[in-house]
mmCIF file of the N, C-alpha and C atoms, coordinates in Angstrom:
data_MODEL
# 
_entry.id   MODEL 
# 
loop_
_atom_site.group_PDB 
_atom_site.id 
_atom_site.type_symbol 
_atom_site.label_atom_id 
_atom_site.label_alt_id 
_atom_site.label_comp_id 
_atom_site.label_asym_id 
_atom_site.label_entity_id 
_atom_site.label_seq_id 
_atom_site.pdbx_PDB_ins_code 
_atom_site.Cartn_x 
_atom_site.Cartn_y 
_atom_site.Cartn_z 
_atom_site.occupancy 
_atom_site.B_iso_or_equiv 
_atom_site.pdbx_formal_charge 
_atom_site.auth_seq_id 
_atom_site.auth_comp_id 
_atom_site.auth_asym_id 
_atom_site.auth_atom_id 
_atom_site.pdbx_PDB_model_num 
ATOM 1   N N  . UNK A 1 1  ? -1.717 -2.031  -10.649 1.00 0.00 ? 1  UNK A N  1 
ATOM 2   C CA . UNK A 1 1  ? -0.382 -2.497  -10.958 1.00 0.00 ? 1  UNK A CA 1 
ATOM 3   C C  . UNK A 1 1  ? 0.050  -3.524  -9.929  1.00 0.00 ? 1  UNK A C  1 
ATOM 4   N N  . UNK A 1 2  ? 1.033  -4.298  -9.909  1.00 0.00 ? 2  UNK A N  1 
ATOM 5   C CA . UNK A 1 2  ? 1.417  -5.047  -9.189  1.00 0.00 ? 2  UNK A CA 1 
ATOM 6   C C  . UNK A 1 2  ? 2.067  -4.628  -7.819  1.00 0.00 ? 2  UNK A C  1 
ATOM 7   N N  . UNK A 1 3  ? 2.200  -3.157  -7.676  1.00 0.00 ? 3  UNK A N  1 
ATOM 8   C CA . UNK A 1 3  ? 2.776  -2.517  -6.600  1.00 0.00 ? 3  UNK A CA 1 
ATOM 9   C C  . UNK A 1 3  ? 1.787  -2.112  -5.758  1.00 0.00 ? 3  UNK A C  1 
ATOM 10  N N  . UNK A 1 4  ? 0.739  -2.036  -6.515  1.00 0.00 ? 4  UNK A N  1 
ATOM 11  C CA . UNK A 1 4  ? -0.554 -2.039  -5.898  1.00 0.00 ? 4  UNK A CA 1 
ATOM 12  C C  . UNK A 1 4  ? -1.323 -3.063  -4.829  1.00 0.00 ? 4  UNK A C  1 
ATOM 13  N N  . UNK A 1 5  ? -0.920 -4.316  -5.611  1.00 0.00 ? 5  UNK A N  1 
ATOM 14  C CA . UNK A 1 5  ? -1.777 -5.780  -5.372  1.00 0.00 ? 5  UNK A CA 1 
ATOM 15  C C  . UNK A 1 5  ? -0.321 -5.855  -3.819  1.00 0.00 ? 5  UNK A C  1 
ATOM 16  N N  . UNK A 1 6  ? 0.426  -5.783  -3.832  1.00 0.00 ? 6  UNK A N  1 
ATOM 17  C CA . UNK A 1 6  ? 1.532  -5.852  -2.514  1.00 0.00 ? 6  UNK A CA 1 
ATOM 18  C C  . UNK A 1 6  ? 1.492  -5.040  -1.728  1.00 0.00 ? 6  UNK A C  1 
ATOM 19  N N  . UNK A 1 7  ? 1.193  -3.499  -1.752  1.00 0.00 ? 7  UNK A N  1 
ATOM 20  C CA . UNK A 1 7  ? 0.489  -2.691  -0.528  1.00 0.00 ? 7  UNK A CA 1 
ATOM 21  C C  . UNK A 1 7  ? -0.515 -3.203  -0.113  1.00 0.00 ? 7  UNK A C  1 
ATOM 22  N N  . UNK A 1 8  ? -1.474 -3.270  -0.728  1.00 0.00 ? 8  UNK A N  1 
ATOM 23  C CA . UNK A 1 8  ? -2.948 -4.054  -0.192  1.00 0.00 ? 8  UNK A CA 1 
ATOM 24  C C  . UNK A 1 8  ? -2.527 -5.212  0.667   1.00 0.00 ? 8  UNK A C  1 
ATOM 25  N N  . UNK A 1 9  ? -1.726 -6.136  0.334   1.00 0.00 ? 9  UNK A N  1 
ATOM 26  C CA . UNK A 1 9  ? -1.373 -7.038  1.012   1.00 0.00 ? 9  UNK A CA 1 
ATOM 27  C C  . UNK A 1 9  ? -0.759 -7.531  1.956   1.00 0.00 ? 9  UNK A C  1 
ATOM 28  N N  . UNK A 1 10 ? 0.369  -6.168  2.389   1.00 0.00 ? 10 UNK A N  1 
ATOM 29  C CA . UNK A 1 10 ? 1.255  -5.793  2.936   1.00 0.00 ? 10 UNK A CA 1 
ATOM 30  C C  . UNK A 1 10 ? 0.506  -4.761  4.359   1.00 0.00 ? 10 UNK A C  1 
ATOM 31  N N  . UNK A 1 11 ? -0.399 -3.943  4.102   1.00 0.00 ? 11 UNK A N  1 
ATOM 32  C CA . UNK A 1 11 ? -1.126 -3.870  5.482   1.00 0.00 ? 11 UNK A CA 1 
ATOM 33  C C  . UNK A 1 11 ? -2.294 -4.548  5.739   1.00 0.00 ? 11 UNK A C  1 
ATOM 34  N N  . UNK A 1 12 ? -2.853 -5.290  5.175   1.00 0.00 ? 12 UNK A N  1 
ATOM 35  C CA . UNK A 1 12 ? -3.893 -6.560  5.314   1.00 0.00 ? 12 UNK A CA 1 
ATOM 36  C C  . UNK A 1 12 ? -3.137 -7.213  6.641   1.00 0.00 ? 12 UNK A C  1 
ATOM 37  N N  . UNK A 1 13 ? -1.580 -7.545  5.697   1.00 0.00 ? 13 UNK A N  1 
ATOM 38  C CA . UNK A 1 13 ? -0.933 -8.798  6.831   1.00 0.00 ? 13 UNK A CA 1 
ATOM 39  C C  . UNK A 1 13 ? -0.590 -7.745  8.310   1.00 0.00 ? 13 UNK A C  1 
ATOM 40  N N  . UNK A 1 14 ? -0.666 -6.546  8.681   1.00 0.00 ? 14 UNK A N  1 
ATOM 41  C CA . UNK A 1 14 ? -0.295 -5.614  9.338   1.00 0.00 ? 14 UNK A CA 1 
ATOM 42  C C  . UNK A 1 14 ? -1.534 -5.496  10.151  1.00 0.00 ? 14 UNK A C  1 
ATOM 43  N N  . UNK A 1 15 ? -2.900 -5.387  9.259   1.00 0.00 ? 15 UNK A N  1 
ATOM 44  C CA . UNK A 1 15 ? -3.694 -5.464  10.302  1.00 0.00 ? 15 UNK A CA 1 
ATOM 45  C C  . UNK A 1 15 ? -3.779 -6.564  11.039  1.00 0.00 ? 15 UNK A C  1 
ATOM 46  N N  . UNK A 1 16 ? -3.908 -7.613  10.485  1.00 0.00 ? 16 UNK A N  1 
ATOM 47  C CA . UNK A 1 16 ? -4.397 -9.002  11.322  1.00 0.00 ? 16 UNK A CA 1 
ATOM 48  C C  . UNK A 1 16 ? -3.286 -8.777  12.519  1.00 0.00 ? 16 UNK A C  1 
ATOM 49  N N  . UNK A 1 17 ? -1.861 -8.791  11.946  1.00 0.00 ? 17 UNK A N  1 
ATOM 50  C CA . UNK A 1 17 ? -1.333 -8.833  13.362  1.00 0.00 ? 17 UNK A CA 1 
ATOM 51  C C  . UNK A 1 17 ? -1.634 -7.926  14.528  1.00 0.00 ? 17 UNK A C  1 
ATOM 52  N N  . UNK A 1 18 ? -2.029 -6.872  13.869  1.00 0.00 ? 18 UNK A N  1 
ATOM 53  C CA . UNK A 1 18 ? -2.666 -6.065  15.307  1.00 0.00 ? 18 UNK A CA 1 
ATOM 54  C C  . UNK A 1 18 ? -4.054 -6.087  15.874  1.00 0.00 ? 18 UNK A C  1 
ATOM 55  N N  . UNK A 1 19 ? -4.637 -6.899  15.332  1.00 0.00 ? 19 UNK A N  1 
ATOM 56  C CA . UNK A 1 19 ? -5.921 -7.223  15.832  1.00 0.00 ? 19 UNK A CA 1 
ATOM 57  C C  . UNK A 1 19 ? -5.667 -8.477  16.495  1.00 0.00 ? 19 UNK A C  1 
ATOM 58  N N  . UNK A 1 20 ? -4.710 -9.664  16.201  1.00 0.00 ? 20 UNK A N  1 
ATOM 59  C CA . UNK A 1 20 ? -4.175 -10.352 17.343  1.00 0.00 ? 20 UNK A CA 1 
ATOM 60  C C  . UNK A 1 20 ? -3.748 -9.876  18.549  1.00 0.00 ? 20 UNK A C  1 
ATOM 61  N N  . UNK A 1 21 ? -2.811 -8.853  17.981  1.00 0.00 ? 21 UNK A N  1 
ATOM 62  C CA . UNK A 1 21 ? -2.103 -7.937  19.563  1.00 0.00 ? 21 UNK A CA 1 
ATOM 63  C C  . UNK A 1 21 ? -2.914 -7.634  20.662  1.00 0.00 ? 21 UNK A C  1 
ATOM 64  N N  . UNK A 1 22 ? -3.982 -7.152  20.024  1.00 0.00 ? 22 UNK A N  1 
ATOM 65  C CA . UNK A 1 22 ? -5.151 -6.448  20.540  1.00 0.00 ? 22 UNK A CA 1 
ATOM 66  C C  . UNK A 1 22 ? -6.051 -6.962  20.961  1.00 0.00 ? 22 UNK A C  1 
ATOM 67  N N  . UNK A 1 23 ? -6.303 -8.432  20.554  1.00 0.00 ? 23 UNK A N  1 
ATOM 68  C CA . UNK A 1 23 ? -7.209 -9.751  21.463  1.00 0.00 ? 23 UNK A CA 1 
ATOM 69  C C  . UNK A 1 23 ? -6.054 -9.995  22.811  1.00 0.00 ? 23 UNK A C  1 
ATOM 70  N N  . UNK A 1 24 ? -5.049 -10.113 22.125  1.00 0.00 ? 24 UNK A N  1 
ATOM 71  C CA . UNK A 1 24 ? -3.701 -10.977 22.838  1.00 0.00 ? 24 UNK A CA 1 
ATOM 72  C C  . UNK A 1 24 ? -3.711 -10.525 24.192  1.00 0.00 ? 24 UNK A C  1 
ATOM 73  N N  . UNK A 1 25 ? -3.096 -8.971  24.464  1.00 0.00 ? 25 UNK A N  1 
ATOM 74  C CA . UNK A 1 25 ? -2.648 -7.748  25.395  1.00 0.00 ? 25 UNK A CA 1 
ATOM 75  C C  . UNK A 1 25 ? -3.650 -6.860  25.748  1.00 0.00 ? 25 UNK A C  1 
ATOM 76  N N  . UNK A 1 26 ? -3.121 -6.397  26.506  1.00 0.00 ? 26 UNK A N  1 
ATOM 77  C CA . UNK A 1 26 ? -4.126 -5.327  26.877  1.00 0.00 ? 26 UNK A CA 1 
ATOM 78  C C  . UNK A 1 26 ? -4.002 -3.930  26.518  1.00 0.00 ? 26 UNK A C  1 
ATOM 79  N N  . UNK A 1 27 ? -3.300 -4.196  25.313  1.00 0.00 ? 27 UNK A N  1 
ATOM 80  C CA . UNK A 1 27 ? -3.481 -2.662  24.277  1.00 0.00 ? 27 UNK A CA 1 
ATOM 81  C C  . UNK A 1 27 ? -4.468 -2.230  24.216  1.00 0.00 ? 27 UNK A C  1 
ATOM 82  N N  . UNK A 1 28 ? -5.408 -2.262  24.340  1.00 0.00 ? 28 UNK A N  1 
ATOM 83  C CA . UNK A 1 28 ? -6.954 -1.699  23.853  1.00 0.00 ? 28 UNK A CA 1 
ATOM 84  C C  . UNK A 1 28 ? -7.211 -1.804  22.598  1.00 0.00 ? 28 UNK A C  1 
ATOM 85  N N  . UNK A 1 29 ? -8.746 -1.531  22.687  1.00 0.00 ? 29 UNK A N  1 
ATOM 86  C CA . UNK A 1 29 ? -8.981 -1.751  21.043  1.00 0.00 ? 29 UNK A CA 1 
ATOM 87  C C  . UNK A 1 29 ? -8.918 -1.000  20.618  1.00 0.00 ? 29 UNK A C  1 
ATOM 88  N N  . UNK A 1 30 ? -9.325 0.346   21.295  1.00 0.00 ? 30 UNK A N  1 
ATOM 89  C CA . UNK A 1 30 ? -9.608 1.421   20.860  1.00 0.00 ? 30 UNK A CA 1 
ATOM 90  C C  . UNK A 1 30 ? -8.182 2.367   20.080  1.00 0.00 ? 30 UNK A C  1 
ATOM 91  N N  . UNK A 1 31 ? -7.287 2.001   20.331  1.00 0.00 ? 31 UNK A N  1 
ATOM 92  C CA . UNK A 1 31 ? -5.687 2.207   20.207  1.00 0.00 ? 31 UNK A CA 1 
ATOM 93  C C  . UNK A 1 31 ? -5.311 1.110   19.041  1.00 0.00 ? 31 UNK A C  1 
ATOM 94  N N  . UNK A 1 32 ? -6.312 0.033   19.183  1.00 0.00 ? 32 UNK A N  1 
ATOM 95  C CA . UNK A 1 32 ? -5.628 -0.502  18.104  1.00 0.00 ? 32 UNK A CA 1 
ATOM 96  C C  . UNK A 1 32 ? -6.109 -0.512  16.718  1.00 0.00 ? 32 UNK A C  1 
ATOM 97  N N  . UNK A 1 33 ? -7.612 -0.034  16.910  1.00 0.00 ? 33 UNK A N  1 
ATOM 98  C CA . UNK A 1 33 ? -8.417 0.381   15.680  1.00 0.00 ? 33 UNK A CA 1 
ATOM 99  C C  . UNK A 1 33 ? -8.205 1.794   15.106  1.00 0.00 ? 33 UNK A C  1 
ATOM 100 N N  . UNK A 1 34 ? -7.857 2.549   16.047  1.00 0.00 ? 34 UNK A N  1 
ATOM 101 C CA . UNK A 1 34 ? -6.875 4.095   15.508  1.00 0.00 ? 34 UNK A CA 1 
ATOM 102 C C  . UNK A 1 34 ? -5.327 3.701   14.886  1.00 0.00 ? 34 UNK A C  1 
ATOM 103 N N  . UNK A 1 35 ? -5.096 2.625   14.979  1.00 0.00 ? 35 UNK A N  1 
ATOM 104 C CA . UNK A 1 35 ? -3.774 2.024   13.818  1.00 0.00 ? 35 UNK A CA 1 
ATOM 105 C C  . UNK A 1 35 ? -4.208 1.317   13.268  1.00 0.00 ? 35 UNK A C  1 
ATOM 106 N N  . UNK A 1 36 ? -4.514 0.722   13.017  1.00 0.00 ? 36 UNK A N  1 
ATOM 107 C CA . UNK A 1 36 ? -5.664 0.119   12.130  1.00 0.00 ? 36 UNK A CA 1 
ATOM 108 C C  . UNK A 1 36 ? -6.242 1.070   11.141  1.00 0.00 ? 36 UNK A C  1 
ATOM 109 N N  . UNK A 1 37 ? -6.480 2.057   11.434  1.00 0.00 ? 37 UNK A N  1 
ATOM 110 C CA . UNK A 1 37 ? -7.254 2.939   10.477  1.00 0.00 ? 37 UNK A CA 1 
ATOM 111 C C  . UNK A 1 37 ? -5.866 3.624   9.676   1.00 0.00 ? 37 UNK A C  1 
ATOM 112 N N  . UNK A 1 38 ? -4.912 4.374   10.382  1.00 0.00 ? 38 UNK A N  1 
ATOM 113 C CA . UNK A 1 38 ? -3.611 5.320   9.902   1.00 0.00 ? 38 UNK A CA 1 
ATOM 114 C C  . UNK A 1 38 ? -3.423 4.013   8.981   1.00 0.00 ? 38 UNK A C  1 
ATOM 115 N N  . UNK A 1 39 ? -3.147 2.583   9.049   1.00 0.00 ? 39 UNK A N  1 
ATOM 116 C CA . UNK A 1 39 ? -2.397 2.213   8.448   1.00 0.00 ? 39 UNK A CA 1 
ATOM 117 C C  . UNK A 1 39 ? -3.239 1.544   6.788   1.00 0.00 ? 39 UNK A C  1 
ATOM 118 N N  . UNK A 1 40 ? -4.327 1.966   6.699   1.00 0.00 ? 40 UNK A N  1 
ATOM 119 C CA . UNK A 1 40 ? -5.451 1.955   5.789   1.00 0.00 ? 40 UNK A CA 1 
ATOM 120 C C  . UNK A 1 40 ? -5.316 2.560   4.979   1.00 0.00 ? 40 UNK A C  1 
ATOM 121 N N  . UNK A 1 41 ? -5.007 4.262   5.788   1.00 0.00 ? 41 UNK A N  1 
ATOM 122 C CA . UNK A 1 41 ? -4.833 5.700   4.711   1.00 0.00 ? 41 UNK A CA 1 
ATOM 123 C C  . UNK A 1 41 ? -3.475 5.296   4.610   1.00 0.00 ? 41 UNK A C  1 
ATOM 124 N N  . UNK A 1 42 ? -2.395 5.118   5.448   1.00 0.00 ? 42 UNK A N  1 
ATOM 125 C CA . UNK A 1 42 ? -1.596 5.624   4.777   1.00 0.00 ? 42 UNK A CA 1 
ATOM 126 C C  . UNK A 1 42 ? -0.514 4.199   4.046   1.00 0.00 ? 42 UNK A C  1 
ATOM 127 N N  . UNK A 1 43 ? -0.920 3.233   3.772   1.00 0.00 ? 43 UNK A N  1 
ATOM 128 C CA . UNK A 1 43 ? -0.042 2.381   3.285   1.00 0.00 ? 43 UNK A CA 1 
ATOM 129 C C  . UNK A 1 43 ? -0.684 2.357   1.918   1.00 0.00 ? 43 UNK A C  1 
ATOM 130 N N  . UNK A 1 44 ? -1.629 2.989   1.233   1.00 0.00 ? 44 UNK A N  1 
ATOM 131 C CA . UNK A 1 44 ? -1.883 2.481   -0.345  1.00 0.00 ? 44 UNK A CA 1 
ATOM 132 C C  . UNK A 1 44 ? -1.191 3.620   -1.028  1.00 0.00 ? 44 UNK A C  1 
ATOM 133 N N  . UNK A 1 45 ? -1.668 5.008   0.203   1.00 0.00 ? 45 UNK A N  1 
ATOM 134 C CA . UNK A 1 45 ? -1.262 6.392   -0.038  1.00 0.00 ? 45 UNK A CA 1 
ATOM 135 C C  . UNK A 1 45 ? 0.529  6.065   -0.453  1.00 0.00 ? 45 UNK A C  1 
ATOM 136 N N  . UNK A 1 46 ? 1.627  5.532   0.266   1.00 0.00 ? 46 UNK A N  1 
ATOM 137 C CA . UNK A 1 46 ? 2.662  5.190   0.495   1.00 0.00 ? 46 UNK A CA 1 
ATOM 138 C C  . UNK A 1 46 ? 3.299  4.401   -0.842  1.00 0.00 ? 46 UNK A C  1 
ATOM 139 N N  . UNK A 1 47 ? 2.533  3.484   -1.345  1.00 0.00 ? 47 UNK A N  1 
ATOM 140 C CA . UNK A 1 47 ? 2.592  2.760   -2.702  1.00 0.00 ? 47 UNK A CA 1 
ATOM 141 C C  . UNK A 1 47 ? 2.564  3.654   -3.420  1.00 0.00 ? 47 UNK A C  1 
ATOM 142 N N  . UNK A 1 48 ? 1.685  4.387   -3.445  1.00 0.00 ? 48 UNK A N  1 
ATOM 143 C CA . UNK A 1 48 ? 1.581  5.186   -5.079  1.00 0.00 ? 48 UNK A CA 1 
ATOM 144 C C  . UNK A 1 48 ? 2.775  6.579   -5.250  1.00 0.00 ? 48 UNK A C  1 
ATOM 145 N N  . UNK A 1 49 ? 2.719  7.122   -3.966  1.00 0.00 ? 49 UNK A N  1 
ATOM 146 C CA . UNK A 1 49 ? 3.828  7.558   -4.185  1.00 0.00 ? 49 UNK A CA 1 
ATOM 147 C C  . UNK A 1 49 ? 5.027  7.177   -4.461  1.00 0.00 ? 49 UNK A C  1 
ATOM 148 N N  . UNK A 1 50 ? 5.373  6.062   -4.116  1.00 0.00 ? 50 UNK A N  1 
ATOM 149 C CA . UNK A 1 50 ? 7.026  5.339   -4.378  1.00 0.00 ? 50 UNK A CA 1 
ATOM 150 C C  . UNK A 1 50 ? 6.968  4.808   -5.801  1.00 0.00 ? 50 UNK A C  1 
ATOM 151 N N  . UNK A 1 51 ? 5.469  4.302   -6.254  1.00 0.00 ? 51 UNK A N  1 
ATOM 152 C CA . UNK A 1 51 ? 5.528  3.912   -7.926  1.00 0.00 ? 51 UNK A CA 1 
ATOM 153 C C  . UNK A 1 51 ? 5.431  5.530   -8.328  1.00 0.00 ? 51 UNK A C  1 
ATOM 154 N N  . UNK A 1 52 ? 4.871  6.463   -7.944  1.00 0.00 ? 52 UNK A N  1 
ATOM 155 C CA . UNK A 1 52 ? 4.850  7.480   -8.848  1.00 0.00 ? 52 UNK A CA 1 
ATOM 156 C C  . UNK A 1 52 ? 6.134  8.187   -9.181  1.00 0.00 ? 52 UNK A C  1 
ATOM 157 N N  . UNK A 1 53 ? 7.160  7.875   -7.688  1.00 0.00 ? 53 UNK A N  1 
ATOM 158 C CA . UNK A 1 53 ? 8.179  8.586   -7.590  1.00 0.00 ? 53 UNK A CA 1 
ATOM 159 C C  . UNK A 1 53 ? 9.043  7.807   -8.378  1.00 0.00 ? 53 UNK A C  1 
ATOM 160 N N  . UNK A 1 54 ? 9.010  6.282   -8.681  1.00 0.00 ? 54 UNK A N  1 
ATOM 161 C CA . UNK A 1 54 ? 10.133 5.673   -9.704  1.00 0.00 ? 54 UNK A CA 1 
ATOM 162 C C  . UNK A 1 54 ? 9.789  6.227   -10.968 1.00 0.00 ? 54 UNK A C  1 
ATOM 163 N N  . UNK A 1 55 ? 8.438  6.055   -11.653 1.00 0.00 ? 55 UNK A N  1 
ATOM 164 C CA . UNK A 1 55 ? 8.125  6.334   -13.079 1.00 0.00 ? 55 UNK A CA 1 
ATOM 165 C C  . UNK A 1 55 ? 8.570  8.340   -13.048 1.00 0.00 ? 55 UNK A C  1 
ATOM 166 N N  . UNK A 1 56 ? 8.688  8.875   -12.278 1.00 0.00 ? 56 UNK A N  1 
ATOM 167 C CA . UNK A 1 56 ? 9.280  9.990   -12.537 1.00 0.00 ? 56 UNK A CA 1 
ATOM 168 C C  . UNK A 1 56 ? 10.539 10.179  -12.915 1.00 0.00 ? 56 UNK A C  1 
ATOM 169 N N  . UNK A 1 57 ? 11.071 9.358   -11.803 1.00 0.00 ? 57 UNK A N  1 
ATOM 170 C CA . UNK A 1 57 ? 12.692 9.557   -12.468 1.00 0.00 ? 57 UNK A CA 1 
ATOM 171 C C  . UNK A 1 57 ? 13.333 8.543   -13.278 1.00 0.00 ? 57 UNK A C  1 
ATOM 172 N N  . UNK A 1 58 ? 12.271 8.052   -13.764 1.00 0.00 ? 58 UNK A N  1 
ATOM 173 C CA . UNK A 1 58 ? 12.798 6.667   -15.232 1.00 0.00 ? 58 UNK A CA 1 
ATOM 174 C C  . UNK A 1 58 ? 13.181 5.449   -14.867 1.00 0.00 ? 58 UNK A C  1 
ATOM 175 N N  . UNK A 1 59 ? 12.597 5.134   -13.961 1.00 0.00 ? 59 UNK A N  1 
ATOM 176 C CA . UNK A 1 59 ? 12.970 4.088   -13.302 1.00 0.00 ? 59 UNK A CA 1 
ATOM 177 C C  . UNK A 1 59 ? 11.772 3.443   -14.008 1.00 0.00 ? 59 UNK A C  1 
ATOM 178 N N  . UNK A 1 60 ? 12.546 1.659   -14.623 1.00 0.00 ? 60 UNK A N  1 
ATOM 179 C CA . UNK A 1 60 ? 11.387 0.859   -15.254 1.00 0.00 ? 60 UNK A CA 1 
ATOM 180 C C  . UNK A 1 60 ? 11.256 -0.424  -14.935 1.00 0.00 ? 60 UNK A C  1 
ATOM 181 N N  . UNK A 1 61 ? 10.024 -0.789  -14.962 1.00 0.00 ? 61 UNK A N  1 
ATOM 182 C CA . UNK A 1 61 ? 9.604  -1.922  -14.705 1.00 0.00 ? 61 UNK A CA 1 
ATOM 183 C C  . UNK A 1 61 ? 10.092 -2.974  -15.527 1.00 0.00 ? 61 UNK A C  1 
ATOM 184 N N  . UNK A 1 62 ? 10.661 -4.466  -15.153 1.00 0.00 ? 62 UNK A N  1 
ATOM 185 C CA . UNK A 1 62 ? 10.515 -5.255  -15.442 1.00 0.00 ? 62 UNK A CA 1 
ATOM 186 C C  . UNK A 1 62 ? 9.392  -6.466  -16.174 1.00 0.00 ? 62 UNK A C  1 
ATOM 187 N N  . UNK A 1 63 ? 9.510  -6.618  -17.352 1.00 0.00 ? 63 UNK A N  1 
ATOM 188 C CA . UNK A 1 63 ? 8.552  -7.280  -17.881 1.00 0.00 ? 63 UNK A CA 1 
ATOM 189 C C  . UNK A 1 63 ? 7.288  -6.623  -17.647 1.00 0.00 ? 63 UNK A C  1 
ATOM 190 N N  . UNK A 1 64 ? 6.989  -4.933  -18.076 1.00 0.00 ? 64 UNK A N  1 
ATOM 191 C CA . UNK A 1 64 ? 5.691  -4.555  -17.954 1.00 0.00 ? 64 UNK A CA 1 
ATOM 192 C C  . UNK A 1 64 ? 4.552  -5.262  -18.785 1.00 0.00 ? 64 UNK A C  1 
ATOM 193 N N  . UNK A 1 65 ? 3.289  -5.262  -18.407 1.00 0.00 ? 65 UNK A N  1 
ATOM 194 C CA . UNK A 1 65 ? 2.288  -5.827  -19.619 1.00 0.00 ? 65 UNK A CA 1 
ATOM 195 C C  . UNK A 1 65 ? 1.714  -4.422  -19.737 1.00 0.00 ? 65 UNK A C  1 
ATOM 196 N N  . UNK A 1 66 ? 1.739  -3.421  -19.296 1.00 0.00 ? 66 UNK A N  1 
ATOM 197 C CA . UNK A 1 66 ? 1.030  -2.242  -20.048 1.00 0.00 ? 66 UNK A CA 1 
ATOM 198 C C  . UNK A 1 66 ? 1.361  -0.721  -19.158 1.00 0.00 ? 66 UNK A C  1 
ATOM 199 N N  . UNK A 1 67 ? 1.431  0.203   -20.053 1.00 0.00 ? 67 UNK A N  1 
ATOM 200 C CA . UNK A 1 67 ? 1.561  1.222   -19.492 1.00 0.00 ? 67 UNK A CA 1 
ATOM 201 C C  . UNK A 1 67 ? 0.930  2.385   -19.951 1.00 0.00 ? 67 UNK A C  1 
ATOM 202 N N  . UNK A 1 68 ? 0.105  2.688   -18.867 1.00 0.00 ? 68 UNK A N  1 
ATOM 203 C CA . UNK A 1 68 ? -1.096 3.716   -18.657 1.00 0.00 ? 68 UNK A CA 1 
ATOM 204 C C  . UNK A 1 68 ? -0.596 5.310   -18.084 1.00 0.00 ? 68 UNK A C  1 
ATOM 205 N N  . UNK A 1 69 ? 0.394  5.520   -18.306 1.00 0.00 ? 69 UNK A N  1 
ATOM 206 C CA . UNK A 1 69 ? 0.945  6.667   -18.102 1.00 0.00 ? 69 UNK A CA 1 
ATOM 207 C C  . UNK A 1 69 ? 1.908  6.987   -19.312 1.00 0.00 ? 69 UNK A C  1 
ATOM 208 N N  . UNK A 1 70 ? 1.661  5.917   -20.502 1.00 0.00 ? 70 UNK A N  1 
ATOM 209 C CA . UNK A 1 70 ? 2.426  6.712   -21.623 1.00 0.00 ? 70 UNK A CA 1 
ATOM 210 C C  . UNK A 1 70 ? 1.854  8.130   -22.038 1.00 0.00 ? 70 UNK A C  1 
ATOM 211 N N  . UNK A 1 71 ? 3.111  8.795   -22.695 1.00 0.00 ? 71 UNK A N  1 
ATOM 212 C CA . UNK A 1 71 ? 2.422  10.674  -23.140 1.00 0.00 ? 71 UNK A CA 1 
ATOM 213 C C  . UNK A 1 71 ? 2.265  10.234  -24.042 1.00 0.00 ? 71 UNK A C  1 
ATOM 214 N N  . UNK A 1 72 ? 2.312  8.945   -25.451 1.00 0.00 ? 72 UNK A N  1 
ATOM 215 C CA . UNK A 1 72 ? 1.731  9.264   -26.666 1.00 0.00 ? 72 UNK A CA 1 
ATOM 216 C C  . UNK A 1 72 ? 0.511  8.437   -26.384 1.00 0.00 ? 72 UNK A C  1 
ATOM 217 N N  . UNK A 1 73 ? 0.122  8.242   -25.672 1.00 0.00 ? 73 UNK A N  1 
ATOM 218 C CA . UNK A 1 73 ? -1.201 7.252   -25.666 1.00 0.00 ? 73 UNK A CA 1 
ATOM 219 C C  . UNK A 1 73 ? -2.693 8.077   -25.795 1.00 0.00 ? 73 UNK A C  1 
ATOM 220 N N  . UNK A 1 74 ? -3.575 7.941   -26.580 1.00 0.00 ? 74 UNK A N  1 
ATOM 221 C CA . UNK A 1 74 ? -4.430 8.585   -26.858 1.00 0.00 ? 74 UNK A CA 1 
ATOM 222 C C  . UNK A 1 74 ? -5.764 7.968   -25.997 1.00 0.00 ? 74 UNK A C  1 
ATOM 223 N N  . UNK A 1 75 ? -6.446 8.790   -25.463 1.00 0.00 ? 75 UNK A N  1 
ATOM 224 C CA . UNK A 1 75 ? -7.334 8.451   -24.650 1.00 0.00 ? 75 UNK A CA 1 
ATOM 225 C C  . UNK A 1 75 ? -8.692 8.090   -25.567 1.00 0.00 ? 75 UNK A C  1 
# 
């Protein structure tokens, strides 16, 4: 989904900056590849819950092109 394609993108731009930090300072790497990693698991993890949590409470998308969580949709 498109909420998808903007998490991905959204700690992409999160890592680079901390792998600058981390050339930059003397943060370590080792400190900065252990955020680096949390922010791997937990920013796609973070997306799907906030899309899962709108389509729960009826909250709708704008100009959808498809929806894969309809109940009459036959597999």
């Amino acid at each position: 989904t498109r909420l998808h394609a903007t998490g991905k993108v959204g700690v992409f731009g999160v890592v680079l900056l901390l792998v600058a930090a981390a050339a930059w300072t003397p943060l370590g790497w080792g400190r900065a590849i252990l955020l680096i990693i949390l922010l791997m698991v937990a920013g796609p993890v973070t997306s799907h819950a906030l899309a899962s949590a709108a389509f729960r409470i009826g909250l709708h998308m704008k100009q959808p092109v498809r929806d894969d969580l309809r109940p009459d949709k036959a597999p």
